[in-house]
N, C-alpha and C positions, 0 to 999 in steps of 0.2 A: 685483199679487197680490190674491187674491180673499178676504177675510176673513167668515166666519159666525160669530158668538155667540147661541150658542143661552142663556138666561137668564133668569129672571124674577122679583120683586119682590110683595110682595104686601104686607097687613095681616099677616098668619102669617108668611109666611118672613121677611119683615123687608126691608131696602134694601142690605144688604151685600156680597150675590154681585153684583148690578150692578152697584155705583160702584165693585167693584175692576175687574171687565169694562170698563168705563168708561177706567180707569186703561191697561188692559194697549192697548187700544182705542188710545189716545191717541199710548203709544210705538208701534205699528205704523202707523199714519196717519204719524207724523214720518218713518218709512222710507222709506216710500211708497204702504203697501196701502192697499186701500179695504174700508174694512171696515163691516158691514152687523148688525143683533142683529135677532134673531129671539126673541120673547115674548110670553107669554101676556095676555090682559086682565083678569088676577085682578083683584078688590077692591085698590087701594090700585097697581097697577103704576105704573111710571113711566117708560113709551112717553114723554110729550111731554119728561119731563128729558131721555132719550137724543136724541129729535128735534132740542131746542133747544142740544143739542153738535156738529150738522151731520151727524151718522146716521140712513140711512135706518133704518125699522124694519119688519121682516113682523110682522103683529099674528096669533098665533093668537085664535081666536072665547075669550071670558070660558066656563070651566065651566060645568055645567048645573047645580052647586050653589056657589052663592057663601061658598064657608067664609072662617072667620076662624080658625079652631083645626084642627089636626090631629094627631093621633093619632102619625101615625107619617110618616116622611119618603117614605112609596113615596106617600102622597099626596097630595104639594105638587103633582103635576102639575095636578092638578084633575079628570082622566082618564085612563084607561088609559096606560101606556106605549107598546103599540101603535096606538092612535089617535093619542097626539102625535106618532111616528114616522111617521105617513102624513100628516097633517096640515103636518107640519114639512116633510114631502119635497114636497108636492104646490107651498108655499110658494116654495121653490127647485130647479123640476124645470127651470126653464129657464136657469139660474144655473152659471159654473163655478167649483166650491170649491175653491179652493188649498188653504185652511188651515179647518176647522169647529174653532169652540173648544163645549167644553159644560161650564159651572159650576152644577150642577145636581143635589141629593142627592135625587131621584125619579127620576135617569137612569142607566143602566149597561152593561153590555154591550151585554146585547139589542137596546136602542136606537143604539148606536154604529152595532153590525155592520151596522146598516139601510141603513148610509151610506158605504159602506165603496164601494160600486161607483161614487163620482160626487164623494166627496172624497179629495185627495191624499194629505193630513195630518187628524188628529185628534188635538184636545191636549182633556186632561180640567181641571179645577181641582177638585181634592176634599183634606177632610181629615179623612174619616171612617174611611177604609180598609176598610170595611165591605161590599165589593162587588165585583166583577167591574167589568174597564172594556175594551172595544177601543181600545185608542189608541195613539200613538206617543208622547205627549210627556204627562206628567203632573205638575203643579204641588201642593204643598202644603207651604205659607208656614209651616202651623203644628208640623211635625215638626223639634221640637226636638232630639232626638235623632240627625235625621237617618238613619234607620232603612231602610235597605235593604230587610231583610226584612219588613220590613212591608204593604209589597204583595207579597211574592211569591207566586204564584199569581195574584194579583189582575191584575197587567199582563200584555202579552206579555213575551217574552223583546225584545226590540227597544225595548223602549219605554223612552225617555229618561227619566231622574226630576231633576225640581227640587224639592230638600227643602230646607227651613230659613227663617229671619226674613230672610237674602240675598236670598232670592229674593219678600219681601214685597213685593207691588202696591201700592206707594206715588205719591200724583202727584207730578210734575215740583216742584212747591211745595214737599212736602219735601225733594227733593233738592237745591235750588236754598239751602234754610235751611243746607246738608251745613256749608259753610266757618264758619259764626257757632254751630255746636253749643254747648255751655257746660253745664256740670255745673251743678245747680241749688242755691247757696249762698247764705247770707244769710237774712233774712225772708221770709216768704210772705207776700207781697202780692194775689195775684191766683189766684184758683182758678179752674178750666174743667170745665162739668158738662156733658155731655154723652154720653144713654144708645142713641143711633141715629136712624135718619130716622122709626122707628117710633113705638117705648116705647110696646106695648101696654097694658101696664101699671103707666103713669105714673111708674114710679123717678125721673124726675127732681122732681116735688112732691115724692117723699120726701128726697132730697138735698138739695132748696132749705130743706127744715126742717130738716135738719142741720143744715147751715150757720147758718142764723138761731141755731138754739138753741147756739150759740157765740157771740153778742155779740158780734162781732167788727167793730164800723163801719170800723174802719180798715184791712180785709181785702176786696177786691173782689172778685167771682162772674160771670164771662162765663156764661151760660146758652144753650145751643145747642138745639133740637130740629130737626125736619123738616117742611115744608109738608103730609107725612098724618099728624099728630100729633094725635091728636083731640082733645088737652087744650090746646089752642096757645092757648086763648082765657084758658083759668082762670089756666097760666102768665103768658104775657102780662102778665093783671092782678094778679098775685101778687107780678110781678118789679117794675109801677110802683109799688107801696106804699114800696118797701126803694129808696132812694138808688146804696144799694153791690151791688146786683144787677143785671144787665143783661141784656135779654131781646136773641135774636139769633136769627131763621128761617131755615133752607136759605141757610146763610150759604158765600160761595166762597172764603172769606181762612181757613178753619179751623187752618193749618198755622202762619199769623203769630198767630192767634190762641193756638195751644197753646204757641207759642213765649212768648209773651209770661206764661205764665203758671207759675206756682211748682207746684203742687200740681193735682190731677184727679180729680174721681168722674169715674166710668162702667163701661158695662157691656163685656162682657169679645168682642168682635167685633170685626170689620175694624180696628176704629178703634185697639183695642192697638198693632196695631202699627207706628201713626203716635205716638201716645204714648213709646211706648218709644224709636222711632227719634229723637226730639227730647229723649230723655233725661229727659221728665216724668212724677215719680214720683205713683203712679196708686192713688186706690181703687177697688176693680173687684167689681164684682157682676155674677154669671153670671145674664143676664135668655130663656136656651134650654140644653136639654139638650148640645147638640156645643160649647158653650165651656167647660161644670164642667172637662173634663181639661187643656185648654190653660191654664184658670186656675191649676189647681191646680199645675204643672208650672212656669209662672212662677212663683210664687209660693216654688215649694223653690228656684227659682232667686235669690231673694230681690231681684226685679225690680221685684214688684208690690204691694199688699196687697188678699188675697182674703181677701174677706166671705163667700163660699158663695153660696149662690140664692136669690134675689130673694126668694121666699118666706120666705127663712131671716131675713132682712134687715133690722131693724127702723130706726127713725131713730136711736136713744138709741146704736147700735152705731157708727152712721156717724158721730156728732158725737165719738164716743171717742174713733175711729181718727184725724180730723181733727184732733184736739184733742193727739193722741201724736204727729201729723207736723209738727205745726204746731212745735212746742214742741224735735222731734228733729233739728235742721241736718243730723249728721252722718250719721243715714240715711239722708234725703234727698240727700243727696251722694252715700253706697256705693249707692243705687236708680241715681242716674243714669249715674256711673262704668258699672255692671255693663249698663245698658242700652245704653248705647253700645259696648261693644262687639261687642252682639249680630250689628251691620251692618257691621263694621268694612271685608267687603269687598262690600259689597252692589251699591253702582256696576258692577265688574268682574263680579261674576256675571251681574245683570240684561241689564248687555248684551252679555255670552255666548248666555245665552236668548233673546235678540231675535236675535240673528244665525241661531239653528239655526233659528228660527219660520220665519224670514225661508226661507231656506237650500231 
């Protein structure tokens, strides 16, 4: 079986649509398929990550304007939507596509139906709901509600829906943690900050001053970022000064790591819902417009603690909320209870969906 992920990565869109691609990637390789991603060469992509996991990749050409910021999601592409659609097809004109996946909030119908004559299957990954999609099979991790109507109109009538944290793009590492889960009681020993591969906007320097302005020596800080973090240096040297902080880049144990830890900044994306699924009760600051609703949503579900947007954000906010968790066991406890059962059948569903991909 013949797999396309069409997907891409930048400074602006951030690393998170790929390393769940990545993920989904991984369980269909274990199947059998061979599967193949297809992306652009924005500022900041990460072609050689995907490379250096044994995927080939078709590289579209880098935009004719190297953005870092965008305005509106129709232009993460960097180009027309009909240019990538030719561009894209000209890539794989000689290729047979069993399965094209497209995780991509610059793409939609128009572009689907381009591909409709030369691919079998088309699964989307969106959870904007914001748009028209051609496809068969459509994923979105972050509908809580589980919401039916919420694409309708939006899909065909035919088209499969996987909604909910079940069917969250988690890797093999946290499933493999499934049997040692553990509600998080006792002292908070060890906090995990970590705000993406990105963090354009440094939130993690602003966390690591929380932290500090808590006194807290006898409280440890795992610090993660991403090898395109542009502050990885000032970090870095921020985190040798402080004994009880520990600096960690594009690190692959991130799953033994969150496990191992009590407590968590970060920013409200992919990584929630590896958070959640390990039961670790989380300070979350929304660092893009499509996470504020997902935040906010957990948060009534009294899963998380939302802070609001990064802008909203300040440090003296962050060391309270650490300072209220720190001190509160037993919310700590009802955070992790209630997050665990978010997955309770996540196993079973996921390899439902791999069998229909499959199929």
């Amino acid at each position: 079986m013949n797999v396309f992920i069409r997907v891409d990565a930048s400074i602006a869109i951030g690393t998170g649509h790929v390393m769940r691609c990545l993920t989904l990637a991984e369980r269909l390789r274990g199947k059998g398929a061979n599967v193949q991603f297809i992306c652009r060469e924005h500022p900041g992509h990460l072609c050689s990550l995907i490379e250096s996991m044994g995927y080939q990749v078709l590289k579209l050409p880098a935009p004719p304007k190297k953005t870092i910021h965008f305005s509106s999601h129709k232009e993460w592409l960097g180009v027309s939507l009909l240019t990538d659609a030719k561009q894209t097809k000209e890539l794989v004109k000689n290729e047979k596509i069993d399965l094209l996946i497209v995780d991509h909030y610059g793409i939609h119908a128009d572009w689907e139906s381009c591909f409709r004559s030369i691919a079998k299957k088309i699964m989307v990954i969106d959870d904007l709901a914001d748009r028209r999609h051609d496809c068969d099979f459509l994923l979105d991790q972050n509908d809580l509600a589980l919401e039916l109507k919420r694409y309708h109109g939006l899909v065909p009538s035919h088209c499969k829906l996987f909604l909910g944290p079940n069917y969250a793009l988690l890797r093999n590492e946290f499933f493999n943690l499934l049997p040692e889960k553990w509600i998080r009681s006792g002292h908070v020993k060890r906090i995990f900050i970590f705000f993406g591969g990105i963090d354009q906007t440094n939130e993690t320097s602003k966390a690591i001053a929380a932290f500090l302005d808590l006194n807290r020596p006898d409280i440890e800080a795992d610090v993660v970022i991403g090898q395109s973090n542009r502050y990885k240096h000032e970090i870095s040297s921020l985190c040798r000064l402080h004994k009880n902080l520990h600096f960690h880049c594009e690190v692959r144990n991130i799953a033994e790591m969150m496990h191992q830890a009590d407590l968590s900044i970060g920013a409200g994306g992919t990584t929630t819902w590896e958070r959640l699924f390990l039961g670790l009760p989380s300070i979350v600051i929304s660092i893009a417009a499509n996470q504020e609703k997902i935040c906010e949503n957990l948060a009534k579900l009294k899963v998380i603690k939302y802070l609001g947007k990064r802008e909203e954000v300040n440090t003296n906010r962050i060391t309270s909320q650490l300072k209220n968790l720190i001190e509160n066991e037993q919310e700590r406890v009802d955070m992790s209870k209630r997050a665990n059962l978010m997955f309770k059948d996540a196993p079973l569903h996921q390899a439902k969906m791999l069998n229909e991909l499959m199929s």
